[in-house]
C-alpha positions, 0 to 999 in steps of 0.5 A: 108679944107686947112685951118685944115691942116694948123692948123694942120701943125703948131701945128706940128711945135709948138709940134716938138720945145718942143719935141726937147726941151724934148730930151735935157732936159728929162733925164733918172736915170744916173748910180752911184757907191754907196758908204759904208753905213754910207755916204748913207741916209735912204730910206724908199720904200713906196708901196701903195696896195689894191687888187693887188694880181697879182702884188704885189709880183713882186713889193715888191721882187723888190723892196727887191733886191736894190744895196744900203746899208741902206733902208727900204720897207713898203707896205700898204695893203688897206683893199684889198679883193682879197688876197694881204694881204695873199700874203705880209702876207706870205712875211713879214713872210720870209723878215726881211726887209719887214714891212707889214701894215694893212691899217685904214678904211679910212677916210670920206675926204680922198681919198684912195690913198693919206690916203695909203700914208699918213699912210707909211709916218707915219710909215717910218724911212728913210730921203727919202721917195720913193712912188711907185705903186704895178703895179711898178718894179724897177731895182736893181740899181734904188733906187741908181740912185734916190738918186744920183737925189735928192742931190740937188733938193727936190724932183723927179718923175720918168715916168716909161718904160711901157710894153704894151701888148694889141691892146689897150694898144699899142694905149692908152698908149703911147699917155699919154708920147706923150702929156708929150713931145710934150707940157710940156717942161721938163725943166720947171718942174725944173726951173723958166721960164726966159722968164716969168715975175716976176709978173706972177711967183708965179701964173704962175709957178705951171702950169708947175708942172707935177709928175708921182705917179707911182714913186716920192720921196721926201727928208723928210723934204721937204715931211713934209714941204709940210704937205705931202699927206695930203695937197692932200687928196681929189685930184683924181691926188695927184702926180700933186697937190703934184708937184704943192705944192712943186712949190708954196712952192719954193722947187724943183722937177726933172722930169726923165725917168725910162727907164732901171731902172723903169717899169710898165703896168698900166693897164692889161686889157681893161676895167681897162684900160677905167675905170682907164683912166676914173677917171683922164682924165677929172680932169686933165684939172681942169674939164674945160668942155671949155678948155677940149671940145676946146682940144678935136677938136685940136685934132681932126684937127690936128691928125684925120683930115689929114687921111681923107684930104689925102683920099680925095686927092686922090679921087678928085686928089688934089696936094695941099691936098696930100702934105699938108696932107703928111706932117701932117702925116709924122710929126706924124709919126716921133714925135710917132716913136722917142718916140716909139723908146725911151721906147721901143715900137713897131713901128707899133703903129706909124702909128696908132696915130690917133685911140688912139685919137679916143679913147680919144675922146670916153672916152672924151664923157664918162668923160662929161656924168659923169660929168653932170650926177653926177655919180660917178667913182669907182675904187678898190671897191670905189667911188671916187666922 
């Protein structure tokens, strides 16, 4: 039992050192003042969407109210069937700078979401491509902001502030930027690690790649130098592929925060949570069933076990476990809160850390069922293989 405390413990320590790291180098959108027109290039606001009446109106009216003097909005509707063609219909009716596209029927190899993007890049105009969800809402200063970013790297990817709002969301949710900063050191994303050896660089370097689909922009040529997505058109998590492209091509990509300028909600009810967690989950770790189950029980150890050691200390009156379980879970506590307190989360979920791991754990199980069954995942009406 010691021993899974200590494991626990150093874990810990380990996570805290690059979470210290992040808070350096994890940089939101900086403020800027943007000059006349004709010294600002053309953006083009990409918006991929297919049934998402219940957003998208949010999404392209925010989009529409930019502090910047030259760009363009172009959101694609995906053969949606639940009425957000009639809802941009009715927009691109009244918005001159709105450009309504009726999306092709996809094809056979592609994967939905990438052959959305594929067609608003075809149709865009602007030296910048921004690609945004129609779960997204931006600040009038947003677009300015990713501009000023992307003056000396070849692309940037924004991770949003997420509004959560169910007990489920509060749990699940955070979880996803609680790995983000407390195992992938941001800087690295940007920059070659020093420490790597140069023989190792070319294959080594696309591992520290990391993007958030929810907002990433791309300065033109180096969108069509990567052949764009169509270089990803069968990958279920396109954002990271495309950031992984960019690496091995020896271009750059930036990793930002959106608090303040950014937002979204993923995911609005449990089920969309589940099934849209469901599809990336298990690709995320290149369906690795070793790596993935081996991660499943560190997790375990490190986030689950220290609540049951501490009640058990208590039970057979133990020091060693109590103070040893005391400060796994202090060390959880403060990583959780530091981050709750950054996007602007409650802090009760803090104390609850262990439930979404839970939770991951559950869907963990699902994901493998999937996998060695066969059965395909559908989303938005498809299945995605």
């Amino acid at each position: 039992m010691m021993i899974l405390l200590y494991i626990s413990v150093g874990f810990l320590i380990y996570t805290s050192f690059i979470l210290g790291m992040n808070l350096i180098d994890f940089k939101g959108l900086k403020n800027t003042i943007v000059p006349d027109s004709s010294e600002k290039p053309k953006v083009s606001i990409c918006i991929p969407a297919r049934n998402e009446a219940s957003v998208i109106e949010r999404c392209v009216t925010s989009a529409l109210k930019q502090n910047y003097p030259n760009f363009e909005v172009l959101v694609l509707d995906d053969q949606s069937t639940d009425g957000t063609g009639e809802i941009l219909a009715k927009l691109s009716g009244i918005i001159n700078n709105l450009i309504h596209i009726n999306g092709k029927e996809k094809p056979n190899e592609w994967l939905g979401k990438p052959w959305a993007c594929h067609q608003l890049s075809e149709a865009a105009s602007g030296e910048i491509l921004v690609f945004i969800d129609a779960d997204v809402w931006l600040d009038e200063d947003a677009i300015p902001k990713a501009v000023k970013e992307l003056s000396d790297v070849d692309a940037i990817t924004v991770w949003p502030e997420q509004t959560v709002e169910s007990f489920w969301e509060k749990q699940v949710i955070p979880m996803i930027y609680f790995a983000l900063y407390t195992l992938l050191p941001a800087r690295y994303v940007e920059q070659i690690p020093k420490w790597l050896p140069s023989f190792l660089r070319k294959r080594f370097v696309p591992k520290f790649a990391a993007a958030c689909g929810q907002f990433i922009a791309f300065n033109k040529n180096a969108y069509s130098e990567i052949n764009g997505h169509e270089s990803v058109k069968d990958q279920i998590i396109e954002d990271v592929e495309l950031a992984k492209i960019i690496k091995s091509n020896g271009l750059t990509i930036k990793m930002l925060h959106g608090v303040g300028s950014v937002y979204c909600r993923m995911y609005s009810s449990d089920s969309e949570l589940w099934n849209g967690l469901r599809k990336n989950f298990f690709v995320g770790f290149g369906k690795n069933t070793v790596l993935f189950v081996l991660m499943s029980i560190l997790h375990l150890i490190v986030f689950v076990a220290p609540v049951f050691t501490f009640i058990y200390g208590f039970q057979v009156n133990s020091v060693e476990l109590l103070v040893w379980s005391s400060i796994s879970l202090i060390m959880i506590f403060s990583q959780r809160a530091i981050l709750n307190f950054i996007f602007r989360w409650d802090i009760y979920s803090s104390f609850t850390h262990a439930i979404g791991v839970l939770w991951f754990q559950a869907l963990g199980v699902q994901c493998l069922k999937d996998h060695f069954t066969g059965k395909s995942v559908r989303w938005k009406g498809r299945n995605l293989g």
